[in-house]
Each structure stands twice: as C-alpha cells, then as structure tokens.
Backbone and ligand atoms as CSV (ligand in chain L), in Angstrom:
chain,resi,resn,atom,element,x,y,z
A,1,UNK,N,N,-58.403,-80.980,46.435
A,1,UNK,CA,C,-58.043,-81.081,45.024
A,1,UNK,C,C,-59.212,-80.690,44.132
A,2,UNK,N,N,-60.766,-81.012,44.304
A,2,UNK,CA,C,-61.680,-80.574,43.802
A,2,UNK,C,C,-61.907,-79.359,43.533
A,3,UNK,N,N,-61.351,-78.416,44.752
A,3,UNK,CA,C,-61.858,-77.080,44.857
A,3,UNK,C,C,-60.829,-76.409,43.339
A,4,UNK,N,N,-59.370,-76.551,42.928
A,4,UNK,CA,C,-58.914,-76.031,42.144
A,4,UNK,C,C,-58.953,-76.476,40.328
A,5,UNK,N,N,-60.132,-77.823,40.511
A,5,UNK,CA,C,-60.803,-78.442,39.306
A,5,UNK,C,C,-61.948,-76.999,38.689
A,6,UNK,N,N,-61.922,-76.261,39.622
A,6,UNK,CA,C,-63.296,-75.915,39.124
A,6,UNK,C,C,-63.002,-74.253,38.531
A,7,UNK,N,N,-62.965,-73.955,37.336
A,7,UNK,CA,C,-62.786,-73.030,36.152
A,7,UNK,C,C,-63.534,-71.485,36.793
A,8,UNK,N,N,-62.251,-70.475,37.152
A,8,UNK,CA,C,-63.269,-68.988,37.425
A,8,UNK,C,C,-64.029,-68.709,36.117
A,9,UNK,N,N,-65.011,-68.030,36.343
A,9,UNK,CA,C,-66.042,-68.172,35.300
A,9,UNK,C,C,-65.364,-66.524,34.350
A,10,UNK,N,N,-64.585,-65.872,35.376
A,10,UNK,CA,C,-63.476,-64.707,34.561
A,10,UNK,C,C,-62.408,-64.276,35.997
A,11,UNK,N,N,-61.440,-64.135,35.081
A,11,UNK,CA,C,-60.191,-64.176,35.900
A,11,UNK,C,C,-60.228,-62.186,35.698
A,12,UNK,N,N,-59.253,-61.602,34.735
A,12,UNK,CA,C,-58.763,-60.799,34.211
A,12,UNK,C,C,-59.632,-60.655,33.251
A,13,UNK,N,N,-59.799,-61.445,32.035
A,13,UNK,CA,C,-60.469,-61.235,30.783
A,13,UNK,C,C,-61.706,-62.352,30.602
A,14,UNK,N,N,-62.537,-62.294,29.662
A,14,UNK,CA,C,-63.754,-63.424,29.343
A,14,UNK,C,C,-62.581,-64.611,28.947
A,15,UNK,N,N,-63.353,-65.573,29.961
A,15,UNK,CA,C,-63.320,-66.988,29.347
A,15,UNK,C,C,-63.018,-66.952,27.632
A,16,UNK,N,N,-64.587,-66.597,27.199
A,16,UNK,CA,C,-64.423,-66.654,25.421
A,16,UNK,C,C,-65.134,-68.180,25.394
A,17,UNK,N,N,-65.033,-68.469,24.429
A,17,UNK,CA,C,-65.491,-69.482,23.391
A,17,UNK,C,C,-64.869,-70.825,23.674
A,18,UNK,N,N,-65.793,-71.906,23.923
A,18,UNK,CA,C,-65.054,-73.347,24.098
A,18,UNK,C,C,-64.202,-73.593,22.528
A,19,UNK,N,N,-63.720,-74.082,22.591
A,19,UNK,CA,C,-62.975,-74.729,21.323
A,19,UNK,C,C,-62.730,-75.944,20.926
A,20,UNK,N,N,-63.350,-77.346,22.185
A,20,UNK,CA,C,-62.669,-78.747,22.190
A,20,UNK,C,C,-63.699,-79.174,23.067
A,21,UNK,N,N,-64.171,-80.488,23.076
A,21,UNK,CA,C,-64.142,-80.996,23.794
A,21,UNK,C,C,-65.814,-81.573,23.886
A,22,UNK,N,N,-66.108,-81.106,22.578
A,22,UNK,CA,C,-67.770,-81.238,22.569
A,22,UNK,C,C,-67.957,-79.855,22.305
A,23,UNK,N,N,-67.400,-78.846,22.060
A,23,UNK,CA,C,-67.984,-77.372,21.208
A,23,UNK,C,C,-67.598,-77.731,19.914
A,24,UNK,N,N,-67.111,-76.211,19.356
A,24,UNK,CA,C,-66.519,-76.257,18.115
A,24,UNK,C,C,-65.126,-77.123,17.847
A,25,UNK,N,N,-65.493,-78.071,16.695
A,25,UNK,CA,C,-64.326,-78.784,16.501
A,25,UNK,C,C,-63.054,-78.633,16.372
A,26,UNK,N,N,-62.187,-79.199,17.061
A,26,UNK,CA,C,-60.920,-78.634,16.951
A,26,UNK,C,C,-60.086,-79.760,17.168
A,27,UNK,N,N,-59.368,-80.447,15.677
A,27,UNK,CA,C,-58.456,-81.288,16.229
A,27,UNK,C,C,-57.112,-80.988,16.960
A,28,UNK,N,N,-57.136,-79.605,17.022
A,28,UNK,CA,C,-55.330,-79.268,18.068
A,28,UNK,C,C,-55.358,-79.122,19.666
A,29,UNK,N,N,-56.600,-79.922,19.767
A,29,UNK,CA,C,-56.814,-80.268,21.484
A,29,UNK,C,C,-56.959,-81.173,22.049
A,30,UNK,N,N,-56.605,-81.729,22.717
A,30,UNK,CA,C,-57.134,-82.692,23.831
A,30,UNK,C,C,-57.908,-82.134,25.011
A,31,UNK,N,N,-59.327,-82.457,25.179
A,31,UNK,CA,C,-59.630,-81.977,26.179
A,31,UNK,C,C,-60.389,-80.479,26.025
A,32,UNK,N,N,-60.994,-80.351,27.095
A,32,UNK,CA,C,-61.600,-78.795,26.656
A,32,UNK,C,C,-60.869,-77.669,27.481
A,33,UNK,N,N,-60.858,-76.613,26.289
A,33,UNK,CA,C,-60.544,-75.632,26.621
A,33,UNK,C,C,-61.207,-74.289,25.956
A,34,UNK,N,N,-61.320,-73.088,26.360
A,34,UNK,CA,C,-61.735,-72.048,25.653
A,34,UNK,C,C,-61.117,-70.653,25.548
A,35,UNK,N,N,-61.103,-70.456,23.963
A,35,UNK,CA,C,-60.548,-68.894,23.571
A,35,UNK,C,C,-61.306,-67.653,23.736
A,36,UNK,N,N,-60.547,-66.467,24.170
A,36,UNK,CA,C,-61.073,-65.547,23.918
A,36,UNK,C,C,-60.275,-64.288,23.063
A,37,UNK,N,N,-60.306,-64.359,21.959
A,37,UNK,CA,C,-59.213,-62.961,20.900
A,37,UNK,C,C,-59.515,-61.785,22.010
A,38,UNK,N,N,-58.316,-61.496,22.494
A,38,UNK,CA,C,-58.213,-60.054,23.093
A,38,UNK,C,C,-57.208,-58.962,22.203
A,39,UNK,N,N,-56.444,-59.115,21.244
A,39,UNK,CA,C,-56.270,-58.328,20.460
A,39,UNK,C,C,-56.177,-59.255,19.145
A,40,UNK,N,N,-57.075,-58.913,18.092
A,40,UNK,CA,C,-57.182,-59.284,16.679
A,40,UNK,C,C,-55.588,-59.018,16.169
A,41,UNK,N,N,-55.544,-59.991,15.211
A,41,UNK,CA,C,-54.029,-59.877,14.539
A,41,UNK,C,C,-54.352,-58.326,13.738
A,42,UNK,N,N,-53.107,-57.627,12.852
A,42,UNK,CA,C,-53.826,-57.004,11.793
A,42,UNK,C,C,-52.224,-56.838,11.434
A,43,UNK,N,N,-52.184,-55.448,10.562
A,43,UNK,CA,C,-50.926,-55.391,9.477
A,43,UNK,C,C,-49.581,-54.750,10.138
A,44,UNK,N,N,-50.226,-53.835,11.264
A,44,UNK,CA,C,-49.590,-52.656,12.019
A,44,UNK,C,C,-48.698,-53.201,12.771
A,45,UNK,N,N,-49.360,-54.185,13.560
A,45,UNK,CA,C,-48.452,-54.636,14.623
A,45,UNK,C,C,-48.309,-56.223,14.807
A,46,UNK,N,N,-48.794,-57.313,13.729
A,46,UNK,CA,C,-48.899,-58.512,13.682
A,46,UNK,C,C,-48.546,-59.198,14.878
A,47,UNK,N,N,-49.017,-58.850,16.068
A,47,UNK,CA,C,-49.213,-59.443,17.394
A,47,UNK,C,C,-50.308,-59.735,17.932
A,48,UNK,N,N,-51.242,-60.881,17.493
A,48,UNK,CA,C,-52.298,-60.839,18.043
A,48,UNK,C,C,-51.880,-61.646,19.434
A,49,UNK,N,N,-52.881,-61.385,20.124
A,49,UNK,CA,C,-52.921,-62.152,21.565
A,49,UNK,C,C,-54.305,-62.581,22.084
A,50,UNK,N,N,-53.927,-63.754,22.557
A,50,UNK,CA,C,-55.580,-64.647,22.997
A,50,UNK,C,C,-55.460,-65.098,24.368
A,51,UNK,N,N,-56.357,-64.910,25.289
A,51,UNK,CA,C,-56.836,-65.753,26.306
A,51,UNK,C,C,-57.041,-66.986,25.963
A,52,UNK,N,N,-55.969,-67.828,26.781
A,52,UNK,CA,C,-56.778,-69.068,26.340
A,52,UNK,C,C,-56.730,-69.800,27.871
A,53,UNK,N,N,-57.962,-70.645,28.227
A,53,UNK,CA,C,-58.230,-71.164,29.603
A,53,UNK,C,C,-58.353,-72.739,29.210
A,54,UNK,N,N,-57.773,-74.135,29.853
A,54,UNK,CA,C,-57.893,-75.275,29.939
A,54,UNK,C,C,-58.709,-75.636,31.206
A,55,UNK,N,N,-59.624,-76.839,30.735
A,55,UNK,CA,C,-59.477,-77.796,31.764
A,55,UNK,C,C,-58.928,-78.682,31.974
A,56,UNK,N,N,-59.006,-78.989,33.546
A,56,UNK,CA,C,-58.498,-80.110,34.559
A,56,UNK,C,C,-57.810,-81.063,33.217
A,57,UNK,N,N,-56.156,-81.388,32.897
A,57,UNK,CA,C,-56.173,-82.359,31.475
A,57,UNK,C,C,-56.234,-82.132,30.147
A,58,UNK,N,N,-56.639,-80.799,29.820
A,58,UNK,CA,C,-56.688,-80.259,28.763
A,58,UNK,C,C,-55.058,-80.439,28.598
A,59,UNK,N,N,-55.130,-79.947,26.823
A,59,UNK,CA,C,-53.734,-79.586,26.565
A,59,UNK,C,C,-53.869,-79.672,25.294
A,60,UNK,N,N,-53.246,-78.713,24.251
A,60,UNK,CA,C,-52.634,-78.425,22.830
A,60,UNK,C,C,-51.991,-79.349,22.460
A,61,UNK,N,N,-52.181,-80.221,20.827
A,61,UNK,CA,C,-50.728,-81.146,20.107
A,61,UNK,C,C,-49.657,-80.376,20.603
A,62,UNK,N,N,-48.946,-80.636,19.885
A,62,UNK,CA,C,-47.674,-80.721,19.844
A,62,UNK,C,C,-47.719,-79.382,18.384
A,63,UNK,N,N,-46.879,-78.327,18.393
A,63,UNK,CA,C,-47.098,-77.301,17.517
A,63,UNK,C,C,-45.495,-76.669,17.309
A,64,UNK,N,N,-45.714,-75.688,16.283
A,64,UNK,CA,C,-44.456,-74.879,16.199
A,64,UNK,C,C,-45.356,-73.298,15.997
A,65,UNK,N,N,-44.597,-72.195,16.169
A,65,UNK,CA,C,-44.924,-70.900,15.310
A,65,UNK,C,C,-43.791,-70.231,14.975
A,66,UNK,N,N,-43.965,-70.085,13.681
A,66,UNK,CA,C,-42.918,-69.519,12.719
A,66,UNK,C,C,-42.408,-68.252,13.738
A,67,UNK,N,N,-43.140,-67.744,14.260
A,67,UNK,CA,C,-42.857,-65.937,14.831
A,67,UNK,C,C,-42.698,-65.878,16.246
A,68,UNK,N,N,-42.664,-67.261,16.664
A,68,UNK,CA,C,-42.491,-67.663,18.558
A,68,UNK,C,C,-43.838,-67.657,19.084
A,69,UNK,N,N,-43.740,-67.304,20.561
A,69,UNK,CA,C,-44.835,-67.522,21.203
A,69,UNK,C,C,-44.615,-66.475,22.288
A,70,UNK,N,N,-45.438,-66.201,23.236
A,70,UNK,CA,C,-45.297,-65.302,24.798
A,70,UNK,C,C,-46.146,-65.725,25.084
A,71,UNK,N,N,-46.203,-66.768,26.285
A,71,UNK,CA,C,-46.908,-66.983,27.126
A,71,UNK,C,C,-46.893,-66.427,28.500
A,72,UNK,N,N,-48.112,-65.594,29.291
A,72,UNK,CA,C,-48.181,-64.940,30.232
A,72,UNK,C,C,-49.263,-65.810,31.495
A,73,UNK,N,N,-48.984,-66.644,32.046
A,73,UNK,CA,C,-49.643,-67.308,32.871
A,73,UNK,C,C,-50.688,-66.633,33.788
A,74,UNK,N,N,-51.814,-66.666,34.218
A,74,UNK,CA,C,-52.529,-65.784,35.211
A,74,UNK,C,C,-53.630,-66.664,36.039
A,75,UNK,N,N,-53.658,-68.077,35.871
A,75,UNK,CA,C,-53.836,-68.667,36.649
A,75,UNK,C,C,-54.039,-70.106,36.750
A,76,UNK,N,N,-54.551,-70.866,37.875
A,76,UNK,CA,C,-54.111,-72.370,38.071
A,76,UNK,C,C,-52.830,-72.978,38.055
A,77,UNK,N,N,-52.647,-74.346,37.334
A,77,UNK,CA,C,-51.363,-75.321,37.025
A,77,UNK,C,C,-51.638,-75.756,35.943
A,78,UNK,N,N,-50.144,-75.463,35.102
A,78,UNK,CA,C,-50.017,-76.263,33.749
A,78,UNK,C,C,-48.530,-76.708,33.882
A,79,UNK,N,N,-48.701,-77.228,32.396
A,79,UNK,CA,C,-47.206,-77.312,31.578
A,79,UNK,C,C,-47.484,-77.049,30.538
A,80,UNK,N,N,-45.710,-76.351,30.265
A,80,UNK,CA,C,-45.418,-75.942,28.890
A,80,UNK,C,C,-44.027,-76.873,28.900
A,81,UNK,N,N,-44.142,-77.726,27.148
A,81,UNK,CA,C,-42.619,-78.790,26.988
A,81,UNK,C,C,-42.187,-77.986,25.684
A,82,UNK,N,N,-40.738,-77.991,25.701
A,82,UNK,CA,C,-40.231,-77.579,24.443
A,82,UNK,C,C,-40.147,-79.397,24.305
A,83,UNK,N,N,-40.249,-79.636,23.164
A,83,UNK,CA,C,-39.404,-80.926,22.460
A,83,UNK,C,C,-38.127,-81.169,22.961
A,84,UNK,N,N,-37.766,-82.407,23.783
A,84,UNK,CA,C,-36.394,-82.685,24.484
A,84,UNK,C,C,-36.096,-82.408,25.024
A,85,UNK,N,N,-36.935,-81.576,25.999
A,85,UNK,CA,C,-36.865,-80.744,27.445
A,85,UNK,C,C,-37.819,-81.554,28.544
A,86,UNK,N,N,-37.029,-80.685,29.594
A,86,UNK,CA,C,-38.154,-81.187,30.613
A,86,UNK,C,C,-39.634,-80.437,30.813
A,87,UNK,N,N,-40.279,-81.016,31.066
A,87,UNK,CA,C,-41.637,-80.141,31.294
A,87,UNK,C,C,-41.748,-79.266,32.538
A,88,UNK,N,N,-42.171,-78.041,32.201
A,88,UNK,CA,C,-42.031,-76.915,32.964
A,88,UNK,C,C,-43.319,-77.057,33.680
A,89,UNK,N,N,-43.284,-76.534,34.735
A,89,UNK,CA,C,-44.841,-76.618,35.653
A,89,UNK,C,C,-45.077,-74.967,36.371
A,90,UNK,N,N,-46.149,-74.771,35.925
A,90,UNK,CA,C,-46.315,-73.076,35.670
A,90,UNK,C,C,-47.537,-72.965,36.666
A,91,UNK,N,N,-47.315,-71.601,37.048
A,91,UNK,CA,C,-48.143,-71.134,37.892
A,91,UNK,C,C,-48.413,-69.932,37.752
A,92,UNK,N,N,-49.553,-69.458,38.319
A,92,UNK,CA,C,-50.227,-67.295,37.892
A,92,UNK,C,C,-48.404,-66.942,37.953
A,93,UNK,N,N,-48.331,-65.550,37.126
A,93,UNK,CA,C,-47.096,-65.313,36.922
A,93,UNK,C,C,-46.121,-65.793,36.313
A,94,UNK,N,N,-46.018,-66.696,36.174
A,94,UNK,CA,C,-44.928,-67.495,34.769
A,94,UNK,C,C,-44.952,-66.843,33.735
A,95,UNK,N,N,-43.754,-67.010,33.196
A,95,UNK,CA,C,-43.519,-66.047,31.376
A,95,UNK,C,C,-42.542,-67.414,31.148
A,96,UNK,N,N,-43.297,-67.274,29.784
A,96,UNK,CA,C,-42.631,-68.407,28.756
A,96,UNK,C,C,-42.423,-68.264,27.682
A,97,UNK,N,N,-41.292,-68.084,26.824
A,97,UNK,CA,C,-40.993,-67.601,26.027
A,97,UNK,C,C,-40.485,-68.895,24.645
A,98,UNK,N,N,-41.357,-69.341,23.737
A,98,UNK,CA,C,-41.073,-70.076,22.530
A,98,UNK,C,C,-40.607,-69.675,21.538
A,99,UNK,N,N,-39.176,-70.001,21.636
A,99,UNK,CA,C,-38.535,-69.484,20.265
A,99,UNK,C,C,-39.362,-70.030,18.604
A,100,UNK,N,N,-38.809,-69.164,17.755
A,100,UNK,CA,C,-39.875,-69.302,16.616
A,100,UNK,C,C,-39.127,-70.664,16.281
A,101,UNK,N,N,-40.177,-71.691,15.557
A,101,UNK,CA,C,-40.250,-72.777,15.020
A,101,UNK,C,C,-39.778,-73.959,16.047
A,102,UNK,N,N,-39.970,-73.669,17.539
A,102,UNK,CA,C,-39.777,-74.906,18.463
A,102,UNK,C,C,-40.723,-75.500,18.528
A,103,UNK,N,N,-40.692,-77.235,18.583
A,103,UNK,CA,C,-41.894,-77.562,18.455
A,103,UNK,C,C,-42.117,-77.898,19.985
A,104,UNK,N,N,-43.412,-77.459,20.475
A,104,UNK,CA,C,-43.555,-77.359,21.760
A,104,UNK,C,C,-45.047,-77.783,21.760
A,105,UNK,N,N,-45.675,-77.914,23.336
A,105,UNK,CA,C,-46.889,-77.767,23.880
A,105,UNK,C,C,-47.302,-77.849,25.033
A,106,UNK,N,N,-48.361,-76.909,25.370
A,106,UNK,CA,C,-48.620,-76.669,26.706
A,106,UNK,C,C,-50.637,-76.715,26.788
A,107,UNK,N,N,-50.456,-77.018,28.026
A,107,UNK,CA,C,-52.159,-77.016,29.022
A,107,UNK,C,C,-52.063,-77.264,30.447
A,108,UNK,N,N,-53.199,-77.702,30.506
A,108,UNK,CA,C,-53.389,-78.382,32.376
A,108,UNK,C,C,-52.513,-79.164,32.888
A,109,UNK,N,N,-52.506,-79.222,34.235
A,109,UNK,CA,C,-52.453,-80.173,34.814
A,109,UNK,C,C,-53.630,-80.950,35.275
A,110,UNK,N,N,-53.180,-82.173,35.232
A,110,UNK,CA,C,-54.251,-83.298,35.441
A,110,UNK,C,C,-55.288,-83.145,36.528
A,111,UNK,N,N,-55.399,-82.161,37.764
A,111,UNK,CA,C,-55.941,-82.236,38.281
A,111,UNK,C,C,-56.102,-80.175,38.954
A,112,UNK,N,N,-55.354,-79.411,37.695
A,112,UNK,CA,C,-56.151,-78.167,37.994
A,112,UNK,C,C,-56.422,-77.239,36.530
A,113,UNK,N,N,-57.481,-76.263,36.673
A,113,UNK,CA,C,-57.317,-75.630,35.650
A,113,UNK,C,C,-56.114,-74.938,35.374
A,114,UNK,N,N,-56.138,-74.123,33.991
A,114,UNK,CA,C,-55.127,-73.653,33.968
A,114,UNK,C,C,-55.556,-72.423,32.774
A,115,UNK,N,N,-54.752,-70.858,33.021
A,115,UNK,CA,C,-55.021,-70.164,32.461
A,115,UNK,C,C,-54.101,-68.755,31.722
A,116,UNK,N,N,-53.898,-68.829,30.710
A,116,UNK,CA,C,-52.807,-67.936,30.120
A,116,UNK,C,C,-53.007,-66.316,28.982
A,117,UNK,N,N,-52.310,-65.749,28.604
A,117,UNK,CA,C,-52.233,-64.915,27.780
A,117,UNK,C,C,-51.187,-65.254,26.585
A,118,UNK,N,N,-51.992,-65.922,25.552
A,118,UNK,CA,C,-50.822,-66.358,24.253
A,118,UNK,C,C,-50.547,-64.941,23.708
A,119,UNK,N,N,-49.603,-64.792,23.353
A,119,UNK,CA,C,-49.335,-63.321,22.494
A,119,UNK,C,C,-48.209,-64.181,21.577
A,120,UNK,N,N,-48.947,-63.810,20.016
A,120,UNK,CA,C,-48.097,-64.637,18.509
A,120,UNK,C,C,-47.612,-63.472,17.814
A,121,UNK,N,N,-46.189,-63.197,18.386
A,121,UNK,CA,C,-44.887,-62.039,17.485
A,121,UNK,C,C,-45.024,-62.453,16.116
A,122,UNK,N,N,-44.775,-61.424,15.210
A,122,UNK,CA,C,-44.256,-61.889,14.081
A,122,UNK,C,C,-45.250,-62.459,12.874
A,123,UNK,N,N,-46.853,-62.394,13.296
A,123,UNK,CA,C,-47.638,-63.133,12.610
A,123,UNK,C,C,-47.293,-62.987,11.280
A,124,UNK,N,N,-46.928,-62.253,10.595
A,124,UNK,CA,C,-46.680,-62.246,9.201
A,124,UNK,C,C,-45.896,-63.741,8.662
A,125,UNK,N,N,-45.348,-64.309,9.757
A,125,UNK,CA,C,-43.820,-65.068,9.166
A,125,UNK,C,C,-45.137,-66.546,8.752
A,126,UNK,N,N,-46.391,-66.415,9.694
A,126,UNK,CA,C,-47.176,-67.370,9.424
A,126,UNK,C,C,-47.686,-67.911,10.398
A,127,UNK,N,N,-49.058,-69.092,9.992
A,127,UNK,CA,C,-49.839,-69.642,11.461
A,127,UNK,C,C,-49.046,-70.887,12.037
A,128,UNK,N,N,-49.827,-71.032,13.012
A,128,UNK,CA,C,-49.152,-72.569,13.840
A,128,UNK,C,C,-49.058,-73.707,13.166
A,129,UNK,N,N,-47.823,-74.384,13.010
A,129,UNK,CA,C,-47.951,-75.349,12.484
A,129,UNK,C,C,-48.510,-76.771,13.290
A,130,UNK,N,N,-49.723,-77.663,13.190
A,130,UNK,CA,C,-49.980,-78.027,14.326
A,130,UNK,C,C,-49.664,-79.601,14.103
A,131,UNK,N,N,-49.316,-80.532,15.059
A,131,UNK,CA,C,-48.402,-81.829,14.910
A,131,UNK,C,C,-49.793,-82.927,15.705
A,132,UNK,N,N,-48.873,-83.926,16.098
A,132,UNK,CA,C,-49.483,-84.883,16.688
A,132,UNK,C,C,-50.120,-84.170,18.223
A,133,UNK,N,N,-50.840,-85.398,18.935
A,133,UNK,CA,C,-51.261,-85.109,20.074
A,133,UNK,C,C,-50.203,-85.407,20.554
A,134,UNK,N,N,-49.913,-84.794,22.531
A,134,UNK,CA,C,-49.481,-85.175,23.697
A,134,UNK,C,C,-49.654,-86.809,24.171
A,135,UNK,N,N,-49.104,-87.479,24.060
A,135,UNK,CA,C,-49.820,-88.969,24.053
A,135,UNK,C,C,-49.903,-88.903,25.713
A,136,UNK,N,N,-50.931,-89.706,26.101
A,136,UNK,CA,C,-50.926,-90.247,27.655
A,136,UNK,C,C,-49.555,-90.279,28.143
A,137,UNK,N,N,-48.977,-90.797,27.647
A,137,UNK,CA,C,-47.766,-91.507,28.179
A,137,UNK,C,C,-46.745,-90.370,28.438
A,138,UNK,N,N,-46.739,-89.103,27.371
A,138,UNK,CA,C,-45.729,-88.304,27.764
A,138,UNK,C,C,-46.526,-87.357,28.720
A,139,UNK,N,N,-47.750,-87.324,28.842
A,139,UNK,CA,C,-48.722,-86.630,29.754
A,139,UNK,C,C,-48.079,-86.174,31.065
A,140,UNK,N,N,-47.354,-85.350,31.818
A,140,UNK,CA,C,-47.253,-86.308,33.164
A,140,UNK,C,C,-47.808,-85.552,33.769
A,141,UNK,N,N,-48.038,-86.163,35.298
A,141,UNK,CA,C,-48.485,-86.106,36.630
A,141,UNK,C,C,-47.386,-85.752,37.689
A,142,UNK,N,N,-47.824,-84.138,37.642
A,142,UNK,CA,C,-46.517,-83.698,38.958
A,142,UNK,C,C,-47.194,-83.216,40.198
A,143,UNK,N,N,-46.747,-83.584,40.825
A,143,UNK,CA,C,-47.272,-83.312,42.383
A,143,UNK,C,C,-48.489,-82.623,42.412
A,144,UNK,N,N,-49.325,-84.270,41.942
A,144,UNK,CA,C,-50.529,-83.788,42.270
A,144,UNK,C,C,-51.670,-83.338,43.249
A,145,UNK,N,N,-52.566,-82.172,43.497
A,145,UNK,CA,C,-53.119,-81.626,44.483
A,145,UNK,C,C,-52.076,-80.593,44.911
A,146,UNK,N,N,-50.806,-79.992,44.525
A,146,UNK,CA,C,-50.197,-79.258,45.295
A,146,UNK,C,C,-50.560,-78.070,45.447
A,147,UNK,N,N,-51.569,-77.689,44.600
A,147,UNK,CA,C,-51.780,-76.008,44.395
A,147,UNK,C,C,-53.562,-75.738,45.035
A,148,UNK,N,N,-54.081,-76.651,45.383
A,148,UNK,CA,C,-55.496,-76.345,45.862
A,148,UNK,C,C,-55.597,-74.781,46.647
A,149,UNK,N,N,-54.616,-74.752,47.209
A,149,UNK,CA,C,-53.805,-73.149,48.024
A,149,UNK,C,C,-54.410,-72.071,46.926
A,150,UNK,N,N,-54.292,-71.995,45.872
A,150,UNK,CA,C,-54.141,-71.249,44.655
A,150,UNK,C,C,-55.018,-70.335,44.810
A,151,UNK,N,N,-55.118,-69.201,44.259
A,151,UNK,CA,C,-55.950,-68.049,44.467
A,151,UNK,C,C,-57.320,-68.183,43.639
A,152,UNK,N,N,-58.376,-67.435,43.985
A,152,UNK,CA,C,-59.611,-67.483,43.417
A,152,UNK,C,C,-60.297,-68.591,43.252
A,153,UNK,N,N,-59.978,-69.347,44.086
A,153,UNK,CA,C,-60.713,-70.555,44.340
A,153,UNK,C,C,-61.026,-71.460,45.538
A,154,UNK,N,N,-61.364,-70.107,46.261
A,154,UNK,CA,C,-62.320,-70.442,47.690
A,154,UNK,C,C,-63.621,-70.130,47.283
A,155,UNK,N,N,-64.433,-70.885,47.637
A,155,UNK,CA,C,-65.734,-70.721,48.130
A,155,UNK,C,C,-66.261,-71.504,49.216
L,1,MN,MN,MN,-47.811,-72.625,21.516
C-alpha cells in the first residue's frame, strides 16, 4: 500500500505548483495537491485545461462549473461524486464528464495518489463556483490497497 502513496515526480506532464496543504493558500482543498496550466484559457477557444495531481486524501470542496468539466484520468485512485450519486472510483484511463452547473467533487483515495487532466468547456459562461468541504464522513474508503498493482510505481 505504501509503494502507491508515493507521487511520480512526472507522469505525462509537470507536476506544476502545490496549491494546498502548506503551499499557496487555497481554501478549495483538502489536503495537498498540485497544478500545472497546460493550456491557458483565452478568447479563441475558452478551453483551458490543467494537470492537476492529489495526494494520498487529497480532494476538492464540493464545486459547480457553469461550462462543465472533462476529466481525463492518467493515473493512481480517486473519486469523482456528482451530488446524490454514488461515488465513482477512477483509475489511469477514466473519462468523466460534469455536466455544466452539477455540483460535484473529486481527488484521492485515502491511501493512493491520484492524477488527472481537467479540461473547463465553455469558460466564457464563467469560473467555478466553489462550496463547502467533502466532510470526513462523506469521505469514503473503497477497497483499500487494491491498486498497489498500478503502473509507475515500482521501484
Ligand atoms: Mn470539478
């Protein structure tokens, strides 16, 4: 279980920038995680898209975006919850698709990293609206240790 705690230092793209957790302040996290802008928003094509990597527990409030979401998974274990759904448990390869203005949130699992490609359609319609935290309690714990198997994380 240790071995898939521990963050590739680059998968596909840079890590990027901590954002939580003892870096730069950020109340829309629990936990640390770090960005990296791989395409800047702009006027042409208002799709920006970000690397974003969690740790072990990390995880985003609770949010909406006016213009949806595309999430492209590329490595470890997370979840992504729509509001009143069940929580999805994602792995490299997952596509997740947030309709605009669902209030949703996604990160780690409790005991692996976890790592994605956000891509935000539509930026014009506006930014994230960002809500409460994930409380402990709705946190959950799914079959934990199952993915130690997981790629890029032998040594
Ligand atoms: Mn989101």
């Amino acid at each position: 279980m240790a071995i898939s705690k521990r963050i590739p230092e680059r998968l596909i793209f840079p890590k990027g920038e901590k954002i939580s957790g003892g870096g730069i302040a950020n109340d829309h996290f629990t936990g640390t995680a770090w960005l990296q802008v791989l395409v800047p928003d702009d006027m042409t094509f208002h799709c920006p898209a970000f690397n974003v990597t969690f740790e072990p527990g990390a995880r985003n409030n609770w949010h909406k975006h006016p213009g949806g979401q595309i999430l492209l998974v590329t490595g470890g274990r997370g979840y992504s919850q729509d509001e009143g759904r069940k929580v999805q448990v994602l792995h490299k390869g997952d596509i997740v698709k947030v309709a605009p203005g669902a209030k949703h949130w996604h990160g780690a699992a409790p005991d692996s990293w976890f790592s994605l490609i956000a891509i935000m359609p539509n930026s014009q319609k506006g930014d994230a609206e960002w809500l409460e935290p994930v409380a402990d309690e709705e946190y959950p714990v799914i079959n934990p240790g199952a993915d130690a198997r997981s790629e890029g994380e032998h040594t």
